[in-house]
C-alpha positions in Angstrom: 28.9 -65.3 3.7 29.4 -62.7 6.3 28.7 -59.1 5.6 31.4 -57.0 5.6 32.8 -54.8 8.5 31.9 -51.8 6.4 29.0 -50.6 4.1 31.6 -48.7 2.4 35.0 -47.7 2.7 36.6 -44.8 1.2 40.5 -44.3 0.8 41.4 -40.8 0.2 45.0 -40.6 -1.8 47.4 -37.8 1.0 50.9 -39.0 -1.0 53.1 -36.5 -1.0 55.8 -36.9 -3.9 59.3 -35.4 -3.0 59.8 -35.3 -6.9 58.5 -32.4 -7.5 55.5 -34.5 -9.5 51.6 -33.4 -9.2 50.5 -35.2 -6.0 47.4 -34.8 -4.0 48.7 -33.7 -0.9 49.5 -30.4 -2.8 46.2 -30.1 -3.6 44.4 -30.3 -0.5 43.9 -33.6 0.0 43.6 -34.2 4.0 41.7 -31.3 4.3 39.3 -33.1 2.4 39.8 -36.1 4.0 39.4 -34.6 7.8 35.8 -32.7 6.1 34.8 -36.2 4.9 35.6 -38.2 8.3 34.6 -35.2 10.4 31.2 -34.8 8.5 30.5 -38.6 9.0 30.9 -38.7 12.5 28.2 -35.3 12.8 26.1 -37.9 10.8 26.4 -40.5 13.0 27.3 -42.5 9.7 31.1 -42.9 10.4 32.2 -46.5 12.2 31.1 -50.3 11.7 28.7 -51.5 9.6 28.5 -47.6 8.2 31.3 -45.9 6.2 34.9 -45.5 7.5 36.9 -43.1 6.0 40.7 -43.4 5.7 43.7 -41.8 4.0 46.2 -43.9 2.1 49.6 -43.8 0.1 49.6 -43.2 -3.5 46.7 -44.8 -5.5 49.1 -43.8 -8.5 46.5 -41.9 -10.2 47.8 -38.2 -8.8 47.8 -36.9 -12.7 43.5 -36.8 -12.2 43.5 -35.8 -8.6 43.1 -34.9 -5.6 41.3 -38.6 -5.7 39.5 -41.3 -3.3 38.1 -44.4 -4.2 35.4 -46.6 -2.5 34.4 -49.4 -2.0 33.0 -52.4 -2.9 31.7 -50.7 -5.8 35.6 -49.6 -6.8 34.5 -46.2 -7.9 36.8 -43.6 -8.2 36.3 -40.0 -7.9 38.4 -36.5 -8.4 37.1 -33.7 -6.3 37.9 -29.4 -6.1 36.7 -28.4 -2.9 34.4 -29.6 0.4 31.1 -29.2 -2.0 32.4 -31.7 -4.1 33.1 -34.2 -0.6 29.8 -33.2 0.3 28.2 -34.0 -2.7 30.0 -37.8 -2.5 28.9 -38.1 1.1 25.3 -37.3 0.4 24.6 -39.2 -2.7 27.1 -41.9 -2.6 28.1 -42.3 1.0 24.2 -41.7 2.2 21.9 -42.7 -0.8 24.1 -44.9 -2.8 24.1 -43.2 -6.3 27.2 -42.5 -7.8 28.5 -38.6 -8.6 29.2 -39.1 -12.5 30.3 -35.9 -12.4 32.9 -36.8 -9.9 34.0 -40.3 -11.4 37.3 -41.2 -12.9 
C-alpha cells in the first residue's frame, strides 16, 4: 500500500452561515487557519509527506466551534485563540499526541 500524500491533514471549518446561526467564521476561524499554515511553513513542516493545512465548508459541528479536524486519526478539536493552534501544532501536528483538552 502506498503511503499517503500527507502525514496529516487538517481541515479548518471557515463556513460562514447567512442565517444568523453560530458559525466559525464569526469566531475567528481563518485567522486561525492562516496562524496554523503560516506557522507550518516557518517549520518547514507544511507540504508533502508533512502536514497540509486547508480550510473547508461547514463540518456541521459550528454549535462546538471554531473547529478543525485531522486526519487519519479523525480527531476533532475546538480551539479559543493562536495558543490553542499552537498547542495542536506542537503536540499533534509535530509529536503526535493528541490535545484532550482540545478534542471534541
Amino acid at each position: 500500500m502506498e503511503d499517503s500524500y500527507y502525514r496529516r491533514h487538517a481541515f479548518f471549518c471557515v463556513n460562514q452561515r447567512e442565517d444568523g446561526k453560530r458559525c466559525c467564521a464569526d469566531v475567528g476561524a481563518a485567522a486561525c487557519r492562516d496562524h496554523a499554515k503560516r506557522r507550518m511553513k516557518e517549520l518547514g513542516k507544511h507540504g508533502r509527506g508533512m502536514v497540509r493545512v486547508n480550510q473547508c465548508g461547514c463540518l456541521d459541528r459550528c454549535e462546538q466551534g471554531p473547529v478543525l479536524v485531522v486526519y487519519p486519526e479523525a480527531v476533532w478539536y475546538t480551539y479559543v485563540d493562536r495558543e490553542d493552534i499552537d498547542e495542536i501544532i506542537d503536540r499533534h501536528f509535530l509529536r503526535g499526541e493528541i490535545v484532550e483538552r482540545l478534542r471534541i
